[in-house]
N, C-alpha and C positions, 0 to 999 in steps of 0.2 A: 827778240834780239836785244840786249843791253844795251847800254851808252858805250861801255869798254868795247864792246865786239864792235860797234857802228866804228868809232871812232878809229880802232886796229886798222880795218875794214877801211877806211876811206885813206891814211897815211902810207898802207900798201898798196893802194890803187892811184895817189897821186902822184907816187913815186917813176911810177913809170911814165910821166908825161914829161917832155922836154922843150923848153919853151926859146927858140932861136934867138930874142931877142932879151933875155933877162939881164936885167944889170945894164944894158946898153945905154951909152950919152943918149939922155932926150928919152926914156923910158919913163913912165907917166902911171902908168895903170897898175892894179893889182886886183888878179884873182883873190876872193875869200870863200869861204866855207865857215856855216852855223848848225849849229847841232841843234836838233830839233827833240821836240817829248811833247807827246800830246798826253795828259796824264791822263783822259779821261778813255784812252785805248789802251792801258798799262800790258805789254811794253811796249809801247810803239815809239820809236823813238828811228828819228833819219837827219839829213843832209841838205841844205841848203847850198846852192854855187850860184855866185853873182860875182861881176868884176867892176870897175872903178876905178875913176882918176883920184878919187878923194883918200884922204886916211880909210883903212878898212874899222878901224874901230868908231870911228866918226861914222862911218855909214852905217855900221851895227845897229847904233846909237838913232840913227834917222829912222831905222825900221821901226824900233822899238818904239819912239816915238810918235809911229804915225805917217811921216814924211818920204811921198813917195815910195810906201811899204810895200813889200811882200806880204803877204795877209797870213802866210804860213809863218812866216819869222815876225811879226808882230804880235802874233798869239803864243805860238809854240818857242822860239828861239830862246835857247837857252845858254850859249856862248859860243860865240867865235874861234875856230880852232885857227889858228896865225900857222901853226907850226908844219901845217899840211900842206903848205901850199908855199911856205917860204924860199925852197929851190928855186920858184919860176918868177919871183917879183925881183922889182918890179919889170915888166913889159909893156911894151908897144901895144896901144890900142887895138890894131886891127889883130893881133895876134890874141889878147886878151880876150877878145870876143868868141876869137873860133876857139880857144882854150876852154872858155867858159863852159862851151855844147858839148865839148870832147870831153871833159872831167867828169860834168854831170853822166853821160852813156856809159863811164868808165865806171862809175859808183854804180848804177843801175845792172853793169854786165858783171858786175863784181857781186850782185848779188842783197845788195841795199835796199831793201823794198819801196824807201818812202826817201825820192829824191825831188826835193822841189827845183825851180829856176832851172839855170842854163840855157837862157834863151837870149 
């Protein structure tokens, strides 16, 4: 599966998630999504979902670095898709979180082989 098919693939399957609390006074949180490529399995390439109070590109940024990592987006992570997931930001934490588990099973039932997080 390519980057382009993964990535199709994940903005038509985050599309159908609706998030009750988006945009709301006192909304904090953002779901992200990182694109993943392990070259040394060409083409393996998949989907990372995590959420967060902080900037999503700053937390990118913490994987990449080490901090508090994902071991899959610290090796593999290749960029941040913002644009997937911009409908439902920002949200309310507690919504964030069941978002997170519901996106990632959404990629996976969609067909995504290689979905890390969502937990």
């Amino acid at each position: 599966m390519s980057a382009a098919t993964v990535i199709a693939m994940a903005e038509r399957t985050a599309r159908t998630l609706r998030a009750t609390t988006a945009r709301e006074r006192g909304a904090r949180h953002h779901l992200y999504v990182v694109l993943l490529h392990d070259p040394r399995v060409p083409p393996r390439w998949g989907l990372y979902v995590g959420q967060t109070s902080r900037d999503p590109d700053w937390r990118f940024d913490q994987h990449k670095a080490g901090y508090k990592a994902s071991g899959a987006v610290r090796r593999f992570g290749v960029q941040l898709l913002p644009h997937v997931v911009e409908h439902v930001n920002p949200l309310r934490q507690w919504e964030s979180i069941d978002l997170e588990a519901a996106l990632a099973e959404a990629f996976r039932q969609a067909g995504v082989a290689w979905v890390e997080g969502g937990h």
